[in-house]
VODRENVO-584741 format. One record per residue (C-alpha): residue number from 0; residue in three letters; x, y, z. Coordinates in pm, whole numbers, always signed. Example, Ala and Ser with C-alpha at 12.3 -4.5 7.8 and 13.67 -1.06 7.14 Angstrom:
   nr  rest      c1      c2      c3
    0   ala   +1230    -450    +780
    1   ser   +1367    -106    +714
***
This chain:
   nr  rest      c1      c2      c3
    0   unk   +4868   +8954   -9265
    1   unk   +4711   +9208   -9045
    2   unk   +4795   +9014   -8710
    3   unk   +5144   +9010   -8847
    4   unk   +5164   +9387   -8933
    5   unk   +5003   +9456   -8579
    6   unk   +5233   +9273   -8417
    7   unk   +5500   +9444   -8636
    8   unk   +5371   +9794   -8570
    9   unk   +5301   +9750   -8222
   10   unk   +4939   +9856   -8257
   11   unk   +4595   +9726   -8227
   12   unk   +4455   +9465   -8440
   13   unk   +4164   +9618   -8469
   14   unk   +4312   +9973   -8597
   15   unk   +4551   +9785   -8849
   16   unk   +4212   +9590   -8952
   17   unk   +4048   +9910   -8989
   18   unk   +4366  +10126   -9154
   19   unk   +4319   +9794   -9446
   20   unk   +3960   +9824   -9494
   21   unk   +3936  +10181   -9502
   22   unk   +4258  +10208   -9743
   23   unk   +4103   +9877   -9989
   24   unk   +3756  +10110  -10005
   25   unk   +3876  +10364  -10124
   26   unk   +4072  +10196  -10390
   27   unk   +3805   +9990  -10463
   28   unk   +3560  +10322  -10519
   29   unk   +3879  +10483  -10701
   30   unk   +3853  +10217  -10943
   31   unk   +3487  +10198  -10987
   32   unk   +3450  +10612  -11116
   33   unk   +3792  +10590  -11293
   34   unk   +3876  +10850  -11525
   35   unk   +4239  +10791  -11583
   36   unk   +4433  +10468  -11632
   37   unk   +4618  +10539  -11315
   38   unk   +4527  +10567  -10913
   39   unk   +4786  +10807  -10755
   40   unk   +4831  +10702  -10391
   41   unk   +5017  +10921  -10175
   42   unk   +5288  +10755   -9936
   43   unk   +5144  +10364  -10106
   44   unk   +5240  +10453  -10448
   45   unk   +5021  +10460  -10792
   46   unk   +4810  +10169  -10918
   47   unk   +4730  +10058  -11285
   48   unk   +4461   +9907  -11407
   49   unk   +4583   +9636  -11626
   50   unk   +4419   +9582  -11992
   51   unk   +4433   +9209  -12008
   52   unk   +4206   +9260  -11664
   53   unk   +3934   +9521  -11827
   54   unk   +3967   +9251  -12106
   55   unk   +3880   +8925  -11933
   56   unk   +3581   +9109  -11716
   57   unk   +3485   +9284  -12045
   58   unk   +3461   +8898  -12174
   59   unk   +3243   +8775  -11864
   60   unk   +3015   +9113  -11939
   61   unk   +2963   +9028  -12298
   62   unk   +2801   +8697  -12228
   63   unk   +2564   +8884  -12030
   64   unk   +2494   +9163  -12247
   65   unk   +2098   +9063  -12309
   66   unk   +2026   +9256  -11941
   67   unk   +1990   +9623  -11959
   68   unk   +2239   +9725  -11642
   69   unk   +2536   +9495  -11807
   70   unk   +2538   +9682  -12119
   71   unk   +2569  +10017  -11912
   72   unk   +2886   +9816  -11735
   73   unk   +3004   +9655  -12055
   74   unk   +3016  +10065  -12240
   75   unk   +3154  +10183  -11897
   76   unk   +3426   +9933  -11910
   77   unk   +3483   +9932  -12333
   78   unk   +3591  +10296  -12217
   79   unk   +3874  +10193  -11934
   80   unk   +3996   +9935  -12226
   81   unk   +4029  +10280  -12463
   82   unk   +4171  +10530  -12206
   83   unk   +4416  +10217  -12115
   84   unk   +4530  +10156  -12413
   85   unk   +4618  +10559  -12519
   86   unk   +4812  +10565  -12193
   87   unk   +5024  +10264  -12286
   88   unk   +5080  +10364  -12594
   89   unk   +5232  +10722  -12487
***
């Protein structure tokens, strides 16, 4: 994909490399301190976080819910599910 867009662009591989990397980051730490069910992007659009997603992790965290840091993940995440859920149901 990159070598393709490069090619496309007529740039680098190395800057389109970078221009991904930097751009999946930040969504990636976006998504990690959400406080809204959506990710406005400007000029790439806005992103959702998708319930049956928060549900099937929230599944994975429950059967390891006897450590200490996974229930802090597991509440963190039980929250997403709620503010999720409101927004759909607007």
């Amino acid at each position: 994909m990159i070598e393709k867009t490069a090619k496309e662009l007529d740039l680098d591989y190395e800057i389109v490399e970078f221009a991904i990397k930097h751009k999946y980051n930040w969504l990636r730490e976006q998504m990690t301190n959400m406080s809204a069910p959506a990710i406005l992007d400007n000029y790439f659009g806005t992103y959702y976080l998708m319930p049956s997603k928060i549900k099937k992790h929230l599944n994975h965290l429950e059967e390891q819910l006897d450590r200490e840091s996974t229930t802090d993940r597991f509440n963190k995440f039980k929250g997403y599910l709620d503010i999720v859920n409101k927004y759909q149901k607007r």
